[in-house]
PASENU-864666 format. One line per field, with one value per residue (C-alpha): residue number from 0; x, y, z; residue in three letters. Coordinates in nm, 4 decimals, always signed. Example, Ala and Ser with C-alpha at 12.3 -4.5 7.8 and 13.67 -1.06 7.14 Angstrom:
<kolses>
seq 0, 1 $
xx +1.2300, +1.3670 $
yy -0.4500, -0.1060 $
zz +0.7800, +0.7140 $
type ala, ser $
</kolses>
This chain:
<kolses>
seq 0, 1, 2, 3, 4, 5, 6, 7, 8, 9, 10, 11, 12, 13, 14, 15, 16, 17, 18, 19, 20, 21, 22, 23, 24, 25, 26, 27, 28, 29, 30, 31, 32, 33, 34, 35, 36, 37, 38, 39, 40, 41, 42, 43, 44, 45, 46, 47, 48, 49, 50, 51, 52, 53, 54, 55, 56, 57, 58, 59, 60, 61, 62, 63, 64, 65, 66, 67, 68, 69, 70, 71, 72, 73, 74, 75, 76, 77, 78, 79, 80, 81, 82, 83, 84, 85, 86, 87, 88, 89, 90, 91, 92, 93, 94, 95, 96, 97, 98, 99, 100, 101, 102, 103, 104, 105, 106, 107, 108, 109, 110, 111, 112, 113, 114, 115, 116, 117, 118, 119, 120, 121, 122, 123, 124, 125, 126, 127, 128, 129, 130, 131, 132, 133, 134, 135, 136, 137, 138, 139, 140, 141, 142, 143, 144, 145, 146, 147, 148, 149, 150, 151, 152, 153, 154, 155, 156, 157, 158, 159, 160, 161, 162, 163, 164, 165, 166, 167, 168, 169, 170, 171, 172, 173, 174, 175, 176, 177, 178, 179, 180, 181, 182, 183, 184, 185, 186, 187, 188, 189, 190, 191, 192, 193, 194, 195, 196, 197, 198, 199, 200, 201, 202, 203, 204, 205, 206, 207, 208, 209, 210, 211, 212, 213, 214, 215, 216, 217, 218, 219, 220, 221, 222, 223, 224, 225, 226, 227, 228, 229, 230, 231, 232, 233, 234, 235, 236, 237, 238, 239, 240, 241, 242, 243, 244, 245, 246, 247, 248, 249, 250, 251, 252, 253, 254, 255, 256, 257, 258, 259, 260, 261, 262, 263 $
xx +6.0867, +5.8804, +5.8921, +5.5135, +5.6358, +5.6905, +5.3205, +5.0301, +4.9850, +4.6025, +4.5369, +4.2590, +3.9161, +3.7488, +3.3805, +3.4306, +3.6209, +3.3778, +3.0689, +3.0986, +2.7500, +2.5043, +2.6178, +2.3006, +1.9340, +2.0006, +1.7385, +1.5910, +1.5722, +1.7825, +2.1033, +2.4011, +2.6715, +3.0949, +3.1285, +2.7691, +2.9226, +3.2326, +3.0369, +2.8472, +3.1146, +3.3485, +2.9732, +2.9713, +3.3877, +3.3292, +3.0507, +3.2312, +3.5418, +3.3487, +3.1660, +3.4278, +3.6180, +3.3836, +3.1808, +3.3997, +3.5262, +3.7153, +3.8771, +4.2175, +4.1892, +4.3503, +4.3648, +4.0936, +3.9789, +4.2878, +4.2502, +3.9145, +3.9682, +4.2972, +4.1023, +3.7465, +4.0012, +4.1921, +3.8601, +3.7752, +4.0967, +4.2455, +3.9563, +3.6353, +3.7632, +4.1249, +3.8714, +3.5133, +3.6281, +3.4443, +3.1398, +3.0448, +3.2721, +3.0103, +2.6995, +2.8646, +3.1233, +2.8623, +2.8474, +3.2324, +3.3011, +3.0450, +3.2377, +3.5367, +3.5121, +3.2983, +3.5442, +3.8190, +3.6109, +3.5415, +3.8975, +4.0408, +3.8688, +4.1491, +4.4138, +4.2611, +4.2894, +4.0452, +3.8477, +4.1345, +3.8761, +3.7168, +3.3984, +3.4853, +3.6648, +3.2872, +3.1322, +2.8099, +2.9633, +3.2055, +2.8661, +2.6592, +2.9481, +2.9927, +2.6166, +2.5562, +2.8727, +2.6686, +2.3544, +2.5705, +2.7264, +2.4695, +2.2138, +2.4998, +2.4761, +2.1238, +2.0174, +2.2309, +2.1907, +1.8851, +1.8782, +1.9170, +2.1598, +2.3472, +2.3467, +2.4884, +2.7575, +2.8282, +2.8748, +2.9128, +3.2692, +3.2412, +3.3974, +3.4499, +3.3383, +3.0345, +3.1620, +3.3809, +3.0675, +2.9532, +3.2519, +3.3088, +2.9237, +2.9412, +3.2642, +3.1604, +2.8522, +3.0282, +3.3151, +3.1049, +2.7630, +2.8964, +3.2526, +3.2445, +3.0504, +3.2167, +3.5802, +3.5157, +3.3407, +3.6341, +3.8726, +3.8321, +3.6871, +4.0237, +4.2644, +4.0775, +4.0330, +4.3892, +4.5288, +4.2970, +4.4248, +4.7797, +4.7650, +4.6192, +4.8971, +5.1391, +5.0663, +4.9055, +5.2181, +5.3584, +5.1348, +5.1999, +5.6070, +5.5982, +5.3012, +5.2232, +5.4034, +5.6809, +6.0341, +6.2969, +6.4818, +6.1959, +6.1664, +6.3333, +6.0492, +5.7939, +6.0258, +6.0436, +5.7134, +5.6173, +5.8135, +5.7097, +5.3240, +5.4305, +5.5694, +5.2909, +5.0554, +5.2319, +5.1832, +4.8047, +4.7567, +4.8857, +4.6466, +4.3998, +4.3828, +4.4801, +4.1811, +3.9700, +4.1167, +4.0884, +3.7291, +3.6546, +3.9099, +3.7377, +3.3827, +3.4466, +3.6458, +3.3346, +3.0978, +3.3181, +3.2929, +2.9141, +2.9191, +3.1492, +3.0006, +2.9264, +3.3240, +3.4675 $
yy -2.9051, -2.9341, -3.2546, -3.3220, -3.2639, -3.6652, -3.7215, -3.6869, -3.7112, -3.6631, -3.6331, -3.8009, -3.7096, -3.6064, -3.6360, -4.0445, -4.1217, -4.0034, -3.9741, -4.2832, -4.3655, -4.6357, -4.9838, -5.0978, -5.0331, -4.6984, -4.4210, -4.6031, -4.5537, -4.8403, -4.7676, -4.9063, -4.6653, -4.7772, -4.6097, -4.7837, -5.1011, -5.0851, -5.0346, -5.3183, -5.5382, -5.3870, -5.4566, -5.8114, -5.8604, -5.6914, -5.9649, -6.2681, -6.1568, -6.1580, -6.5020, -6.6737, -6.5518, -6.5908, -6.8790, -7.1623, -6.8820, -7.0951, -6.9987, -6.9647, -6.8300, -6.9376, -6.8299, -6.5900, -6.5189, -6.4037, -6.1303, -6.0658, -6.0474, -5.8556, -5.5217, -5.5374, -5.5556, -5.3002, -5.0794, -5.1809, -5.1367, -4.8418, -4.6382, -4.7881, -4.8130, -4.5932, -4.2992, -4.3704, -4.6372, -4.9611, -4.9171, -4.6642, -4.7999, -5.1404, -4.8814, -4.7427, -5.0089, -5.1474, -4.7896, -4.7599, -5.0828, -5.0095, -4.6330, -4.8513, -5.1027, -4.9203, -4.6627, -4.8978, -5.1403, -4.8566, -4.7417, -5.0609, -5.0462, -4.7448, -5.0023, -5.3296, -5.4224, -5.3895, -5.1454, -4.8765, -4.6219, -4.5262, -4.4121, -4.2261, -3.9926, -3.8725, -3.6573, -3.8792, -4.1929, -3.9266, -3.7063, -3.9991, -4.1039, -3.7902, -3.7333, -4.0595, -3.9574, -3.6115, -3.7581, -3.9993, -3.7740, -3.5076, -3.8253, -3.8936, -3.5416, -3.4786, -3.8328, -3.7405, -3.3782, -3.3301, -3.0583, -2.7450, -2.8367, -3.0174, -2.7032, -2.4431, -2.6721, -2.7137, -2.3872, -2.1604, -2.2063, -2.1568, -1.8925, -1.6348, -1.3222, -1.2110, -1.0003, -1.2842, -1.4809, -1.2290, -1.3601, -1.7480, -1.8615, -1.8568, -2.0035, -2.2361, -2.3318, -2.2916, -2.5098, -2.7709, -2.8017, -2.7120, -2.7400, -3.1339, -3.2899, -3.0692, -3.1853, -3.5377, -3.5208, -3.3268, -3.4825, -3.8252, -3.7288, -3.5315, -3.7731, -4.0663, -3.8233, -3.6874, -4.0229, -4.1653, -3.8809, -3.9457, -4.3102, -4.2685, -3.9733, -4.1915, -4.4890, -4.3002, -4.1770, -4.4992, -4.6314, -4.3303, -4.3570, -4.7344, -4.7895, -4.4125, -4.2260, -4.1364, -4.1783, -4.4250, -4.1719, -4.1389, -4.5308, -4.4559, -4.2075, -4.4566, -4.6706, -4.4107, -4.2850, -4.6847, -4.7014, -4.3944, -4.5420, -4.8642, -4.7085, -4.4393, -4.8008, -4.8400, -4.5530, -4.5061, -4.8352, -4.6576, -4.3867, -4.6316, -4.7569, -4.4412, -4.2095, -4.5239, -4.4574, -4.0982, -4.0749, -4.3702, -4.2264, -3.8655, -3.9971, -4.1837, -3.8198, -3.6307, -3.8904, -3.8571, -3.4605, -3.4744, -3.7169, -3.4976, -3.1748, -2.9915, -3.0867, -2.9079 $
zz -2.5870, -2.2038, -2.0099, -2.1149, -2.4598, -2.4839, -2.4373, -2.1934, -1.8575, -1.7501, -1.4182, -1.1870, -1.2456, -0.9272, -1.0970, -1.2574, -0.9308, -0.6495, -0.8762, -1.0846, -1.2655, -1.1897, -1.1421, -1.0605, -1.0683, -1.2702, -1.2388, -0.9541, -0.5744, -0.4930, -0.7757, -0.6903, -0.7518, -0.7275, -0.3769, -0.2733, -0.3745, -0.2036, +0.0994, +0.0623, -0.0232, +0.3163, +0.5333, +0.4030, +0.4365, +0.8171, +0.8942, +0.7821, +0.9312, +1.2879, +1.2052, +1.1098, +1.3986, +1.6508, +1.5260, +1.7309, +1.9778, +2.2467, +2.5693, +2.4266, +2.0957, +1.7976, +1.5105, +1.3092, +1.6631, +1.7798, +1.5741, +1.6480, +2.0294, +1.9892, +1.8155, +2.0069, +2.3955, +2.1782, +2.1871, +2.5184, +2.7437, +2.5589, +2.4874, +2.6601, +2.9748, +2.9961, +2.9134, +3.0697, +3.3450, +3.3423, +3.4517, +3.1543, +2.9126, +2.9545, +2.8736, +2.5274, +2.4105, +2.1520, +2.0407, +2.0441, +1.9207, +1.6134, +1.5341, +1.5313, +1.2635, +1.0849, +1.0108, +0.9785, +0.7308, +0.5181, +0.5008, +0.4403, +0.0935, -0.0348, -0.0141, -0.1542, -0.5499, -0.7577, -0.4951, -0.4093, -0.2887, +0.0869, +0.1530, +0.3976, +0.1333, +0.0658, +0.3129, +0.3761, +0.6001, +0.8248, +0.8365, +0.9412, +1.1812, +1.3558, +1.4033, +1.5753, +1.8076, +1.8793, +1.9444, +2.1763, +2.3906, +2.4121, +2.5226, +2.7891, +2.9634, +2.9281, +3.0818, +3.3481, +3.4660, +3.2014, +2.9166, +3.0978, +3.3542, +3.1114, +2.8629, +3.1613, +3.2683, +2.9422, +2.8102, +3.1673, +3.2729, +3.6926, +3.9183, +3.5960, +3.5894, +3.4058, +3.1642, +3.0590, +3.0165, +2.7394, +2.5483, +2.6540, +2.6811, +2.2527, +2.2626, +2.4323, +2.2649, +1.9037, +2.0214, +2.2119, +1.9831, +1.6294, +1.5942, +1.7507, +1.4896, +1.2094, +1.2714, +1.3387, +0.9993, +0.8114, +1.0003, +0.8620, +0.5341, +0.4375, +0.5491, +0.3184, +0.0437, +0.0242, +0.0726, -0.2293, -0.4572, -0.3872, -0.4790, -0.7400, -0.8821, -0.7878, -0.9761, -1.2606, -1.2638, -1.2937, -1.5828, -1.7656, -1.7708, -1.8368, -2.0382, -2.1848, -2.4595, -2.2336, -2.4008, -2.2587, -2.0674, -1.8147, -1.7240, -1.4015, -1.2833, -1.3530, -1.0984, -0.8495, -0.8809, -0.7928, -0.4671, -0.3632, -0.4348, -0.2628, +0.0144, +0.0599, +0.0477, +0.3525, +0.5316, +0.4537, +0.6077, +0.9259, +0.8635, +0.8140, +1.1501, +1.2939, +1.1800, +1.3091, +1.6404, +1.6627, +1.5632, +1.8767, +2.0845, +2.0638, +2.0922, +2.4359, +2.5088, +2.4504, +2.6496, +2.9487, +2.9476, +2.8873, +3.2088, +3.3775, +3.2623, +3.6189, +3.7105, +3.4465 $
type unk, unk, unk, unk, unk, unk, unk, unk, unk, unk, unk, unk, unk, unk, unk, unk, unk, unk, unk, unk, unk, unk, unk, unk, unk, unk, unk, unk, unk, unk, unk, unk, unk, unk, unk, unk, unk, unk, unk, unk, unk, unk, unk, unk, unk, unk, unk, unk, unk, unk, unk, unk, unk, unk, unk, unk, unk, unk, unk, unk, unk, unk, unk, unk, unk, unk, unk, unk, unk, unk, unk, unk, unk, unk, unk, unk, unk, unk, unk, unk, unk, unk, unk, unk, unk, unk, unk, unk, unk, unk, unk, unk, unk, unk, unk, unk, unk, unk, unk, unk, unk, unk, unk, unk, unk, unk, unk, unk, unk, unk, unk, unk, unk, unk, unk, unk, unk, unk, unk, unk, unk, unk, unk, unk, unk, unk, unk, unk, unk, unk, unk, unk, unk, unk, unk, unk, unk, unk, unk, unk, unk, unk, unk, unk, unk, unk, unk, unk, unk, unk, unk, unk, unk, unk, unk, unk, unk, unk, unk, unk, unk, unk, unk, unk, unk, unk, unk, unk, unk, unk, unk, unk, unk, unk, unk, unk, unk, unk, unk, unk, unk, unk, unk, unk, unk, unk, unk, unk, unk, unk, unk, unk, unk, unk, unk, unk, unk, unk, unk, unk, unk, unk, unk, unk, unk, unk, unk, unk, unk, unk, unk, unk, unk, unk, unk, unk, unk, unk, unk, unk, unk, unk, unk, unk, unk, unk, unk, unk, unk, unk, unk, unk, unk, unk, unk, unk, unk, unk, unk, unk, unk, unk, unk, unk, unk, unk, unk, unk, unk, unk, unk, unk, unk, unk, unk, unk, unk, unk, unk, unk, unk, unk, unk, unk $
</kolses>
């Protein structure tokens, strides 16, 4: 007799977890799917979490707006200005700081009850993301050098010779152009997507062994399979915040090359 012998164990489904049907307004232009919804509901949690922090902002925070203050001079000291210096880091922080929460608001969502999914797990917010970041740092280099001084320091590497050029000018352009706004976009989308999945086998796991037709011998896995959920809870919260800072943290890096493009 096989280990699945005992009774079933069905795994996730892909299709009712990322392509739920209609809450809302089915069949219309404005339905409300589960992953629209959870957006909505991190938008609104995002905007009360600044007004309530900010609304009685005082000189020495207390505090909500302790909080508050910590993450934005977070995004402003450690990626604003450590990457573009002050003075530019004052031209795109409301750019930055946007990227920033907005990825982190819509990541918190895979770790709260009753939501347990990100957005970001679906292509369309990274996409969305990573094209505003494109735009962003292409706007940066052309405002400064304009578009076709911008494009040859860009993709012409200096002092090579030309038959090299054959080879690196494509490179270049691939690397710079295409492959930017592609890996920003995968980048977060797999890490949200993975981590949803393996939640969700871990603690399906769980209901399966303690609530399922599994025999009383396998009681323990349900208990391991828990911790390791729990525990894994843990650590996607650090990838939470950490995917939020990569995805800033590489859009002020690409700014600062577009603005340094002839020095490269």
């Amino acid at each position: 007799m096989s280990f699945f012998d005992y009774g079933e164990f069905h795994p996730p489904e892909l299709q009712e977890e990322f392509f739920p049907g209609p809450l809302l307004f089915g069949d219309t232009p404005f339905e409300i799917d589960r992953l629209i919804m959870v957006r909505l509901i991190m938008t609104a949690a995002l905007l009360i979490f600044f007004y309530l922090g900010l609304r009685r902002a005082r000189i020495v925070p207390r505090g909500l707006q302790n909080a508050v203050e910590y993450l934005m001079d977070f995004v402003r000291i450690y990626v604003g200005e450590e990457i573009l210096g002050k003075e530019q880091a004052k031209r795109f922080m409301p750019l930055l700081m946007t990227i920033f929460f907005m990825v982190l608001a819509l990541n918190l969502s895979s770790i709260i009850p009753f939501l347990n999914i990100s957005s970001n797990g679906l292509i369309g917010p990274p996409l969305v993301l990573a094209v505003v970041a494109y735009v962003a740092f292409n706007y940066a280099g052309i405002k400064k050098y304009g578009f076709f001084r911008f494009f040859k320091s860009t993709v012409v590497i200096p002092n090579v010779p030309w038959p090299l050029l054959l080879l690196l000018v494509p490179i270049e352009f691939v690397s710079t152009f295409i492959l930017r706004p592609f890996t920003l976009t995968i980048r977060l989308m797999a890490n949200m997507l993975s981590g949803h999945i393996l939640l969700v086998l871990f603690f399906g796991a769980t209901q399966f062994f303690f609530f399922g037709e599994a025999v009383g011998w396998m009681r323990p896995f349900g208990a391991a399979s828990l911790l390791v959920g729990f525990a894994f809870t843990a650590f996607e919260l650090l990838v939470i915040v950490l995917q939020a800072y990569i995805f800033v943290l590489l859009t002020a890096v690409y700014i600062d090359l577009a603005l340094h493009a002839e020095e490269h």
